[in-house]
C-alpha positions as CSV (number, residue, x, y, z in Angstrom):
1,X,-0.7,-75.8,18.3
2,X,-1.2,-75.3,22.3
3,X,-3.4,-72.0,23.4
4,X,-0.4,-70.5,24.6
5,X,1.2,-70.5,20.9
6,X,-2.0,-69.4,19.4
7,X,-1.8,-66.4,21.7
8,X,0.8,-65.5,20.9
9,X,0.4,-65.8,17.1
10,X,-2.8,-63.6,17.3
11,X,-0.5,-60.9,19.0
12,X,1.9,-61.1,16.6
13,X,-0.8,-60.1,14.1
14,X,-2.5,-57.4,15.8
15,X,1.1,-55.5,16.3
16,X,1.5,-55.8,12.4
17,X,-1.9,-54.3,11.6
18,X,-1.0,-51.4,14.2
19,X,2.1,-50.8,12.2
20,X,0.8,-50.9,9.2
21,X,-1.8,-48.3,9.9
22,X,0.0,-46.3,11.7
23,X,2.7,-45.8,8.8
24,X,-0.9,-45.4,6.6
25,X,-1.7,-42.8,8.7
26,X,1.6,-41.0,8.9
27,X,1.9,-41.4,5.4
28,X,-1.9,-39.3,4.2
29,X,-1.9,-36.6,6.8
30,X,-0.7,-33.7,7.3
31,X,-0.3,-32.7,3.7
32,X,-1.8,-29.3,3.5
33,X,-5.3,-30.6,2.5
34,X,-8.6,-29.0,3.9
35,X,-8.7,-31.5,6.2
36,X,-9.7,-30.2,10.2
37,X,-6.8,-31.9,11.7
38,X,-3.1,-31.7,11.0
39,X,-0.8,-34.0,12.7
40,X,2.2,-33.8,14.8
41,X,5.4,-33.8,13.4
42,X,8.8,-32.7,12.9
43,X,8.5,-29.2,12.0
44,X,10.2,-27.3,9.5
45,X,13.4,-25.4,10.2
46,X,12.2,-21.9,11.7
47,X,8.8,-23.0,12.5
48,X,6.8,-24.2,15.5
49,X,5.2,-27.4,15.3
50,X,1.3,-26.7,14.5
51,X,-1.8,-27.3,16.6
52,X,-3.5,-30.9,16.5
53,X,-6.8,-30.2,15.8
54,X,-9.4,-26.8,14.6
55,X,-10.9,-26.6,11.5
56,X,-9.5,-24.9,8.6
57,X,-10.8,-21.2,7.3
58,X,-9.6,-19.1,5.5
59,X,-8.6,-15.5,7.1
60,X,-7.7,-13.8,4.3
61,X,-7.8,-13.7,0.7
62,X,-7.9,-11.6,-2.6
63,X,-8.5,-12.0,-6.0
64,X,-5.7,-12.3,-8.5
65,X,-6.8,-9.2,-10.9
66,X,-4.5,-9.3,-13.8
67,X,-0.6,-9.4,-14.9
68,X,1.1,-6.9,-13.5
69,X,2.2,-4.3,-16.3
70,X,6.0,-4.0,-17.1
71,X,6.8,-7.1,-15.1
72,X,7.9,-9.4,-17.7
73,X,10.9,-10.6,-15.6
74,X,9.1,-11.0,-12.6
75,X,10.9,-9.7,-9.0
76,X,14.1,-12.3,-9.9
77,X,16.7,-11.6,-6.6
78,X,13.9,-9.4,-4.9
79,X,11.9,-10.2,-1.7
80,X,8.2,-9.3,-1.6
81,X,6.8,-8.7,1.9
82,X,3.0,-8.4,1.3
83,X,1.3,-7.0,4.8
84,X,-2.4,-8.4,4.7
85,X,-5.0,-8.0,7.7
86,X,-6.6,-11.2,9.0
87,X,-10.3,-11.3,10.3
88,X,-10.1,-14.6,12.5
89,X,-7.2,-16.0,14.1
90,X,-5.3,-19.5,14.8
91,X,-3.1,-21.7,16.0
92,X,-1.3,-22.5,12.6
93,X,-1.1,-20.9,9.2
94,X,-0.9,-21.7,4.9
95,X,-0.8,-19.5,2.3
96,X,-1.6,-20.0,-1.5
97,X,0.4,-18.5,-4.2
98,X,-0.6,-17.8,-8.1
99,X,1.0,-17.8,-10.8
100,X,-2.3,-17.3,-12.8
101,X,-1.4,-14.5,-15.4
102,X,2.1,-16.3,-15.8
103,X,3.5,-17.0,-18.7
104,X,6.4,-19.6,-17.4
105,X,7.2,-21.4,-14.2
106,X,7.6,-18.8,-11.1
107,X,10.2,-20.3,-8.5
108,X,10.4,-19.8,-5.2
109,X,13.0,-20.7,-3.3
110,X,12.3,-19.3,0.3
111,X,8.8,-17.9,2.1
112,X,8.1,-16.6,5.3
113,X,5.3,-15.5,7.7
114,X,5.0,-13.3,10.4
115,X,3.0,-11.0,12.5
116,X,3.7,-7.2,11.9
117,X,5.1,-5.4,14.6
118,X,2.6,-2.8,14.6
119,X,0.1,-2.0,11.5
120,X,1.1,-1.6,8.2
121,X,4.8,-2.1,9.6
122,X,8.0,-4.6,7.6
123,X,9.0,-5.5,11.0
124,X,8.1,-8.9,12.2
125,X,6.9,-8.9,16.2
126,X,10.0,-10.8,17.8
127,X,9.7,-14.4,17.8
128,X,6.7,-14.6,15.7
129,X,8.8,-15.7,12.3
130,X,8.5,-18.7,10.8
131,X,9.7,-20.6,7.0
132,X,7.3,-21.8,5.3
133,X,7.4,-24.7,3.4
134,X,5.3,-26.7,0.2
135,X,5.6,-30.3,0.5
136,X,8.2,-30.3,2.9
137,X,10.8,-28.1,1.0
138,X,11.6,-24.7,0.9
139,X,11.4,-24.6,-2.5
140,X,8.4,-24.4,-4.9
141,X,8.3,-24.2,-8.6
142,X,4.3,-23.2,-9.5
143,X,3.6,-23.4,-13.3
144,X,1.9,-21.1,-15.2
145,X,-1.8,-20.6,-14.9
146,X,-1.3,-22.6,-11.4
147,X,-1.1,-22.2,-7.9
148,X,0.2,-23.7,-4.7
149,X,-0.9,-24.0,-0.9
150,X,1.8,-24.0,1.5
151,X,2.4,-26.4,4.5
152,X,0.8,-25.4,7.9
153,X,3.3,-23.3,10.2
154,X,2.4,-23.0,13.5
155,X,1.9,-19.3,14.3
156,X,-0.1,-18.2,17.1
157,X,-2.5,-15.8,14.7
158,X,-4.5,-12.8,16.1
159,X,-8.0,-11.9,15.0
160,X,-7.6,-8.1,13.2
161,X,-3.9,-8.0,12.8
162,X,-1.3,-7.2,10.3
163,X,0.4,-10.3,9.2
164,X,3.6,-10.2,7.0
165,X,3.9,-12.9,4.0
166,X,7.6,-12.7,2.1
167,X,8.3,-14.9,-1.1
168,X,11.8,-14.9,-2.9
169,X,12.3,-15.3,-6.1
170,X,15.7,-16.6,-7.5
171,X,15.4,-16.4,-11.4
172,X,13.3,-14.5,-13.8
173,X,9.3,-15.7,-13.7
174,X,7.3,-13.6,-16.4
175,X,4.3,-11.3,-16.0
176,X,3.6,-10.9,-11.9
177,X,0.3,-12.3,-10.9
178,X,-1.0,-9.3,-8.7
179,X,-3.8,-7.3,-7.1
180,X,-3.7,-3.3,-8.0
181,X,-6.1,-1.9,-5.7
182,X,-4.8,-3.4,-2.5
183,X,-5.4,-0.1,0.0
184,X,-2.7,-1.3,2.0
185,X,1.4,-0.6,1.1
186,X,3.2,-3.6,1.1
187,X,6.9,-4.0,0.5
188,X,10.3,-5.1,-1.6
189,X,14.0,-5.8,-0.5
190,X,16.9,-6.8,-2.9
191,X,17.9,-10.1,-1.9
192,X,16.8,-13.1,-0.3
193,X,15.4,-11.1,3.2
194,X,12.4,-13.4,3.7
195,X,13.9,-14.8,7.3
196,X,15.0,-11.2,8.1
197,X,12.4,-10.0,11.0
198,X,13.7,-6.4,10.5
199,X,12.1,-3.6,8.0
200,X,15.0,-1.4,7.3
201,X,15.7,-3.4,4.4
202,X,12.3,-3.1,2.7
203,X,13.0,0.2,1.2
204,X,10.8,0.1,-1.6
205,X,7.0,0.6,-0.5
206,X,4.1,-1.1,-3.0
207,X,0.3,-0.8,-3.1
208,X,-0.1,-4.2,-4.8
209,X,-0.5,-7.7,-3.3
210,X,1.8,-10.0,-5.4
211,X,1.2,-13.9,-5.7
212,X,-0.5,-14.4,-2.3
213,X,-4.1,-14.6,-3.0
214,X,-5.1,-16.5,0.4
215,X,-4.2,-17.0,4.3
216,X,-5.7,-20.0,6.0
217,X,-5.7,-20.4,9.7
218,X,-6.3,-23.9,11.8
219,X,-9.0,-22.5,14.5
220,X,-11.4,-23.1,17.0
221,X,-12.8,-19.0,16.9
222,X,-14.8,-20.0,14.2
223,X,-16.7,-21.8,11.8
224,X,-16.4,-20.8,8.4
225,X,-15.7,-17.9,5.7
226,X,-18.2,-15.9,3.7
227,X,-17.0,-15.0,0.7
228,X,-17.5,-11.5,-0.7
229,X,-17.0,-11.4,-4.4
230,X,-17.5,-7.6,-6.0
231,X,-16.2,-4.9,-7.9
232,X,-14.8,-1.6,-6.5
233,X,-17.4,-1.0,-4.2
234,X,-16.2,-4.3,-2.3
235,X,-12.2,-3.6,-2.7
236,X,-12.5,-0.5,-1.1
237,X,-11.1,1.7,-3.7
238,X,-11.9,5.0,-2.1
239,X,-11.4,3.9,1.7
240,X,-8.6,5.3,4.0
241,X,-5.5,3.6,3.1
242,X,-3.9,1.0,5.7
243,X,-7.2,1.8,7.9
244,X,-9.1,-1.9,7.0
245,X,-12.1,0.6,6.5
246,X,-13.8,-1.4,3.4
247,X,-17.3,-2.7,4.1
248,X,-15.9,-6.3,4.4
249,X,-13.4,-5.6,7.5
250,X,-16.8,-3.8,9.4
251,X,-18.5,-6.8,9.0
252,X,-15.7,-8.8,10.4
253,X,-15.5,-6.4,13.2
254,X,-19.5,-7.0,13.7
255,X,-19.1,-11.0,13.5
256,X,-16.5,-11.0,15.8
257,X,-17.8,-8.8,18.6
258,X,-22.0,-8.9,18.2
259,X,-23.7,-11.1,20.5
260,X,-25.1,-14.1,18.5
261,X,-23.5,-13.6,15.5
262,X,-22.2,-16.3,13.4
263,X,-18.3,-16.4,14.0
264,X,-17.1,-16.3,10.3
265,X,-14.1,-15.0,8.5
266,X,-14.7,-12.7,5.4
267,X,-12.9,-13.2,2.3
268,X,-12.8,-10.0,0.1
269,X,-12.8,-11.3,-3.8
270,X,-13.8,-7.4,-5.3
271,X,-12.0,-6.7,-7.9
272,X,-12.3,-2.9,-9.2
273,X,-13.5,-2.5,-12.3
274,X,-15.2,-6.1,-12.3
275,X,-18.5,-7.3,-14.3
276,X,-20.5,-10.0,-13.7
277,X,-20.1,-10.6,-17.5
278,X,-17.9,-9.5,-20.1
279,X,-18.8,-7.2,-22.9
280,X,-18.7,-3.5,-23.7
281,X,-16.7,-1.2,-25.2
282,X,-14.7,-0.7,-22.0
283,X,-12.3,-3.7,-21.0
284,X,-13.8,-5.3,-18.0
285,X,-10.8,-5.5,-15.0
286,X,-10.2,-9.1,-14.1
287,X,-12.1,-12.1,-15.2
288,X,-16.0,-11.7,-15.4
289,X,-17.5,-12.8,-11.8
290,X,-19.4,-15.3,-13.5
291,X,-16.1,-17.2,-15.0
292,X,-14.5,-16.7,-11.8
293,X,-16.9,-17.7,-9.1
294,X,-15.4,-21.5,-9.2
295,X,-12.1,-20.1,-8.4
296,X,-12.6,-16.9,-6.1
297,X,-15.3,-17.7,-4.1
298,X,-16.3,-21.8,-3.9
299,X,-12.7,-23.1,-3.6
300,X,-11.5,-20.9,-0.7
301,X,-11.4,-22.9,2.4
302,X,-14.5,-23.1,4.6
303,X,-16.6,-21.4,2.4
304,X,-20.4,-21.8,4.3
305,X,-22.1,-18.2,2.6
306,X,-21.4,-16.0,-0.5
307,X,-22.5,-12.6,-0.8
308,X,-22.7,-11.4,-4.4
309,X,-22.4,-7.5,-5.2
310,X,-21.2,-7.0,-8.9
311,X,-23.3,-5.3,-11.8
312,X,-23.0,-1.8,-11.5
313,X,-20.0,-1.9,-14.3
314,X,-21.9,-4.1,-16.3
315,X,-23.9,-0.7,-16.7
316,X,-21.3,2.0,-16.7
317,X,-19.0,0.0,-19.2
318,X,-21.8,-1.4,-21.8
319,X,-23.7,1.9,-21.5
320,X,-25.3,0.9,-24.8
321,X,-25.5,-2.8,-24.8
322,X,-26.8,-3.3,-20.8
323,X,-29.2,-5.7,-20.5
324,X,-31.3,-6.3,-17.3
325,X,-32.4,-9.6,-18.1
326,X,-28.8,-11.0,-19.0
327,X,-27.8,-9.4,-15.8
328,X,-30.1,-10.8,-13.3
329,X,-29.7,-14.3,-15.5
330,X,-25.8,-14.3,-14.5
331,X,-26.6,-13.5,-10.8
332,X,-29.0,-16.4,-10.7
333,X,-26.5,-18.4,-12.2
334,X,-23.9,-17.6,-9.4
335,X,-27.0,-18.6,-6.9
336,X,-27.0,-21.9,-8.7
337,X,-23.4,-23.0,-8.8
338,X,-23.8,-22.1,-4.7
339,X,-26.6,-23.9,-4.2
340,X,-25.2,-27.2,-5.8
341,X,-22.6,-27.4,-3.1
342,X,-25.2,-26.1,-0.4
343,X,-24.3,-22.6,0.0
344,X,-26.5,-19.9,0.4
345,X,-25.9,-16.8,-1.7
346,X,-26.9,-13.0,0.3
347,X,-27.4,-10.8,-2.9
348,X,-26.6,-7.2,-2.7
349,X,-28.6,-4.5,-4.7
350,X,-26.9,-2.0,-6.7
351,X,-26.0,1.7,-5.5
352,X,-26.8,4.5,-6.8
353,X,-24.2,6.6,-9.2
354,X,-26.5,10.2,-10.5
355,X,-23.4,12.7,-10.4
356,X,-20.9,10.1,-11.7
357,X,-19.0,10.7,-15.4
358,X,-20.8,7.2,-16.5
359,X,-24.1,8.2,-15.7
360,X,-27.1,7.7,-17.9
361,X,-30.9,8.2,-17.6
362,X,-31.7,4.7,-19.2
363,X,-28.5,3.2,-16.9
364,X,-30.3,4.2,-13.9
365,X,-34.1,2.8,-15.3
366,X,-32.1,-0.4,-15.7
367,X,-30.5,-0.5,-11.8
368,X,-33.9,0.2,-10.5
369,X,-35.1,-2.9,-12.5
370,X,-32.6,-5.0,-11.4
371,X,-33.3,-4.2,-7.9
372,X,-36.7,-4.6,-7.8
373,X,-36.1,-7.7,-9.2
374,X,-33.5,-8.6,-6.4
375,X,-35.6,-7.6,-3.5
376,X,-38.3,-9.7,-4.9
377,X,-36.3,-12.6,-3.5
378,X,-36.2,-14.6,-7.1
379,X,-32.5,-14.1,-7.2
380,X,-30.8,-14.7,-4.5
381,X,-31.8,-16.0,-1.5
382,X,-31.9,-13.0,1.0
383,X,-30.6,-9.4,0.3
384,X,-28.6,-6.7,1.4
385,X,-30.2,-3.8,0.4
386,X,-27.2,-1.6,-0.1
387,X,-29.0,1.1,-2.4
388,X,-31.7,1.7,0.6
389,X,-29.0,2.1,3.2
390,X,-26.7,5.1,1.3
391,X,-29.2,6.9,-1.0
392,X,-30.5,9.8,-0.8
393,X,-34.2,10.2,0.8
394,X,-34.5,13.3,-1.3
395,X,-32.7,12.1,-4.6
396,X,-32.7,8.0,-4.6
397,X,-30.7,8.3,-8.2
398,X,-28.0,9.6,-6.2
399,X,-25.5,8.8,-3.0
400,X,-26.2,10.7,0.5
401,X,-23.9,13.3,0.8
402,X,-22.2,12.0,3.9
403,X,-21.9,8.6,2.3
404,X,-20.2,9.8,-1.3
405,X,-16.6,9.8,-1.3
406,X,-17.0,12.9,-3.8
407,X,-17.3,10.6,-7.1
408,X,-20.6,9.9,-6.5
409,X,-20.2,6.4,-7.2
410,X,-17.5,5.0,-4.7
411,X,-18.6,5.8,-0.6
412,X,-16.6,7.3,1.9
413,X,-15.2,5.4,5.2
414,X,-19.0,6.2,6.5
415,X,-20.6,4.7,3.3
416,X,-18.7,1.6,3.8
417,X,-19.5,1.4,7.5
418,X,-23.2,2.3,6.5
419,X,-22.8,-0.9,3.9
420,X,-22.1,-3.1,6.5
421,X,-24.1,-2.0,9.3
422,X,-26.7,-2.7,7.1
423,X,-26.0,-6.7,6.7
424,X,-28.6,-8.6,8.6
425,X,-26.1,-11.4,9.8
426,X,-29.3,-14.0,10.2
427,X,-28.5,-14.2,6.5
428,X,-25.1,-15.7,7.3
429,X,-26.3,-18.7,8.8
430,X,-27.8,-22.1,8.1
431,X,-26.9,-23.9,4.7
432,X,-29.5,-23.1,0.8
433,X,-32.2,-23.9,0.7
434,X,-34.2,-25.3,-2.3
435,X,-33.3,-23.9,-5.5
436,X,-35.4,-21.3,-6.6
């Protein structure tokens, strides 16, 4: 063989292995996996092809509560337009939808996203629409107890804006996977209205969030999530409605505009009524915190902190059978799950409730147990000290005046600034420690 053929022979082989990894390559990315780049590629009908690179966080999320009651055919030839409120923005966009507390398959046949033309508004701004897909099709089927992440669409998303998510339904589904205590109205249409960018068909108004539990954003603003899972005091029960005036959207507000702050999204997982662990007389709401921390708060993309503030119902709905050792146990037990994929865990203690209908002398011995045991630092790795920062000076047992929503248990728009102004956001960074 002269040099010349051998040449050419060795070129031969090299344009083979480039073919054959670049079809490799096109083959594996892009397919809606946490991965920090998506590739460039024909985009979906409706949509704008996504950004190349950013990392993947998540914006958005909630926690599916429960099946919704009196929804045992689902929202079959109905469009649901949830409005939810990001804290970081991107350059493309994913959902994830549950079918968790379904009892059969739940099709979807069309889903959209948008940005709302103003807050709390159906409309879509003008020219910000765009299909979503799941694996390339319009359609997803998502079996019961399961969930599915969308493709990314690329969607030019603001930090602190209203987006619009709309899902269709064809056929019947079973019990609706849902969030009750939303603080925000979202919306229904009759028909398939998911690629309509105008409102007037929305007529009915809803305070749940139905199937959407998560919006991820491809970004360079920032770094990660911290995830927030809670009770009541954490989805905001009490706060304005449509005003974003839970704790978790101040701290946004402060991790987006303080100087030095770690750029993060927050991902409210509070579920009202929620217990770190189940038992009492009283039905907990929602799976206990403990059984859900997997699911809520380690899966959700770019998780890199967890802030834990649940067990003031494990009081007020086992007002007989409260323990403050099994309590503090389940906490550390969150802290450990954490720490074994490197998370640190900011632990807040628990507010006071003196004035409230589930009050009890020997409830509020145990909460100032529990926190001194939580400010000792054996629980959690740092603290927010959230029962310091609204009591009263002059009656610790009970909320500040200006900080009590008039329950005495739940705060006020102040309280929940209060909460957050509170945060030391030091306690956001770095990675856990050793266990402890």
């Amino acid at each position: 063989m002269t040099r010349r053929h051998g040449y050419a022979l060795m070129a031969a082989i090299a344009a083979v292995v480039v073919l054959i990894s670049t079809v490799i390559y096109v083959a594996f990315s892009g397919r809606g996996s946490r991965d920090t780049t998506v590739s460039a590629g024909p985009a979906p009908q409706g949509s704008a092809d996504p950004a190349s690179s950013g990392s993947w966080v998540g914006t958005w999320a909630t926690a599916p509560a429960d099946a919704e009651p009196r929804t045992w055919s689902g929202f079959a030839g109905r469009t649901l337009r949830n409005v939810v409120h990001t804290s970081v923005g991107g350059t493309s966009a994913r959902i994830t939808l549950s079918n968790l507390f379904g009892t059969q398959p739940l099709t979807i046949s069309h889903a959209s996203i948008a940005l709302a033309s103003a807050p709390s508004n159906p409309t879509a701004l003008p020219g910000s629409l765009r299909r979503l897909t799941f694996g390339g099709k319009a359609r997803a089927v998502i079996p019961a107890g399961g969930q599915i992440v969308s493709d990314a669409a690329g969607i030019d998303v603001p930090h602190d804006a209203d987006l619009l998510v709309s899902t269709f339904s064809p056929t019947p589904s079973g019990p609706v996977t849902y969030h009750p205590h939303a603080r925000q109205i979202s919306y229904v249409a009759s028909g398939d209205q998911t690629q309509n960018a105008r409102g007037e068909a929305y007529t009915e108004q809803s305070p749940y969030w139905r199937y959407l539990t998560a919006v991820d954003v491809l970004t360079h603003e920032a770094k990660g999530s911290v995830v927030v899972i809670g009770d009541s005091l954490t989805d905001g029960v009490t706060s304005t409605l449509g005003a974003n005036a839970r704790w978790t959207d101040v701290l946004a507000d402060r991790l987006r505009e303080e100087a030095g702050a770690p750029r993060l999204g927050v991902l409210n997982e509070g579920i009202s009524g929620n217990q770190l662990i189940p038992g009492g007389p009283v039905k907990a709401a929602g799976p206990s915190g403990v059984s859900r921390f997997e699911r809520d708060v380690l899966s959700r993309t770019g998780v890199t902190s967890v802030v834990v503030c649940l067990g003031v119902n494990d009081l007020l709905r086992n007002p007989r059978g409260a323990d403050a050792g099994q309590i503090l146990d389940a906490m550390r037990e969150l802290t450990r799950q954490a720490h074994a994929r490197g998370l640190k865990v900011t632990g807040a203690t628990l507010m006071p409730f003196n004035g409230h209908r589930g009050y009890r002398p020997h409830l509020e011995e145990l909460r100032r147990t529990i926190n001194a045991e939580i400010r000792s630092g054996r629980v959690f790795d740092s603290v927010v000290d959230f029962d310091r920062a609204v009591r009263d000076p002059y009656a610790p047992d009970r909320l500040r005046a200006p900080y009590d929503s008039g329950d005495h248990l739940h705060p006020s728009d102040a309280g929940y600034r209060k909460m957050a102004e509170s945060f030391n956001l030091a306690h956001l960074k770095g990675s856990a420690p050793a266990e402890l």
